[in-house]
N, C-alpha and C positions, 0 to 999 in steps of 0.2 A: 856911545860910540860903537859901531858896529868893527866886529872882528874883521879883518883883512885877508882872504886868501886869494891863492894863485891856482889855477887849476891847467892843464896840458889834458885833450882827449884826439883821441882815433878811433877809426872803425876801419875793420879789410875784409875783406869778401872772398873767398876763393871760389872762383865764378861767382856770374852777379844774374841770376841768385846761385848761392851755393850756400856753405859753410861758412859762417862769420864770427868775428868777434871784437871784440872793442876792448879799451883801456882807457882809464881815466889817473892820472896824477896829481894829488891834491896838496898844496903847499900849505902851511899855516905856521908860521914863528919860524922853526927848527925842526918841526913835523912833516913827515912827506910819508904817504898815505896813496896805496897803489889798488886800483879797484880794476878789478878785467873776468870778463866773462865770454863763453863760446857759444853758438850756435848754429844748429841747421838747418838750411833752408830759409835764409836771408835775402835780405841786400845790404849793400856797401851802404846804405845811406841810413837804411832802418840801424846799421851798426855806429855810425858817425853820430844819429840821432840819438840812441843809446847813451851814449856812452858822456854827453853832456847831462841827461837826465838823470843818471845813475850818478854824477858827480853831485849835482846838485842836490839831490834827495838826499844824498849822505852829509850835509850842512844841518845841523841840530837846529839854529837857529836863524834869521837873517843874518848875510854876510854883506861885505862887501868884495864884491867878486872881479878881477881880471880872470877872460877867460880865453884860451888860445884854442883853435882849432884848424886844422889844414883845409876842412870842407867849404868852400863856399859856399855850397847848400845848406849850410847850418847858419852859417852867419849871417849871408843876405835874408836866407828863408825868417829867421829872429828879428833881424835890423832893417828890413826891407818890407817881407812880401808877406809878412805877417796879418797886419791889418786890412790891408785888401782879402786875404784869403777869411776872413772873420767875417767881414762885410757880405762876400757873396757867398755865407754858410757853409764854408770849405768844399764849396763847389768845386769839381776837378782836380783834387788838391791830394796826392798821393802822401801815404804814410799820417793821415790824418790823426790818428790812435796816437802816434809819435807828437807829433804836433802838439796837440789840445796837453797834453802832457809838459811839454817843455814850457808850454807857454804860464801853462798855472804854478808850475814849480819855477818859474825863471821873476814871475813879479813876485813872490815874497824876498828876492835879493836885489840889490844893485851892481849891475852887471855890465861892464865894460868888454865889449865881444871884440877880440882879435883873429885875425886870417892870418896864419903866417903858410911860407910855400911847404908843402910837403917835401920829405926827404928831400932835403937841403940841410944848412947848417944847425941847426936848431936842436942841442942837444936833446931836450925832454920830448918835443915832437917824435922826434927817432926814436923814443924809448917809446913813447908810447905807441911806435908802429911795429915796432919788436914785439912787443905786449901783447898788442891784438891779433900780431899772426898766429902768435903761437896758441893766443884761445880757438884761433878761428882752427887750427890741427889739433886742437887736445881731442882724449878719447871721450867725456863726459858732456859733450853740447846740449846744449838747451833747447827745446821746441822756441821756437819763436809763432807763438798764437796769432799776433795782429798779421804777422805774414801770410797763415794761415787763410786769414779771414777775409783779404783782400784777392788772392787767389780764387 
């Protein structure tokens, strides 16, 4: 029987591109497990993309996963436009690096992908938006490489 967790993520941008950073909130039993990181010279979405792949890399083993996110571009981009974008060799397909990543870490679980609205009621949403602004203003940001490399 696979283990059951609950995951909450965000990504924020100060200026898009700017300064970014992401949060990810991981539930399992009585366990909650807070992962956030900053960087410079982002986008909001490369941080949104982040910050589900960094949850799910930190799963030891397959889970099975609800997972919340405010991005539609995460969700439909996984639940939707995934397989077309495979088909025509990620032809046009921005944050590709992000991508190929989520997708290979996203089949070793079973993943039930929710959209909830941002900043709205949702307490863990909010925290995890709290979270990421503040990486996105810490003084230790990260190169963001694939950013880099698409520039």
């Amino acid at each position: 029987m696979l283990k059951e967790v609950t995951i909450y993520t965000d990504g924020s941008c100060l200026g898009n591109p700017g300064n970014g950073g992401y949060c990810a909130i991981l539930f399992y039993k009585e366990h909650k497990k807070v992962l956030t990181a900053g960087y410079r010279l982002t986008t909001n979405n490369r941080m949104e993309l982040l910050a589900v792949i960094t949850a799910l890399s930190a799963l030891k083993m397959p889970c099975r996963v609800t997972l919340y996110s405010d991005s539609k571009y995460v969700i439909d981009g996984i639940t939707k436009w995934i397989s077309s974008w495979t088909k025509r060799n990620w032809k046009n397909v921005q944050n590709v690096d992000l991508w190929k990543k989520l997708a290979a870490i996203a089949s070793k679980h079973t993943i039930t992908w929710n959209w909830v609205k941002g900043h709205d009621n949702d307490i863990y949403n909010n925290e995890c938006d709290e979270f990421a602004r503040q990486a996105a203003q810490g003084e230790n940001l990260l190169e963001d490489e694939g950013y880099r490399n698409v520039v």
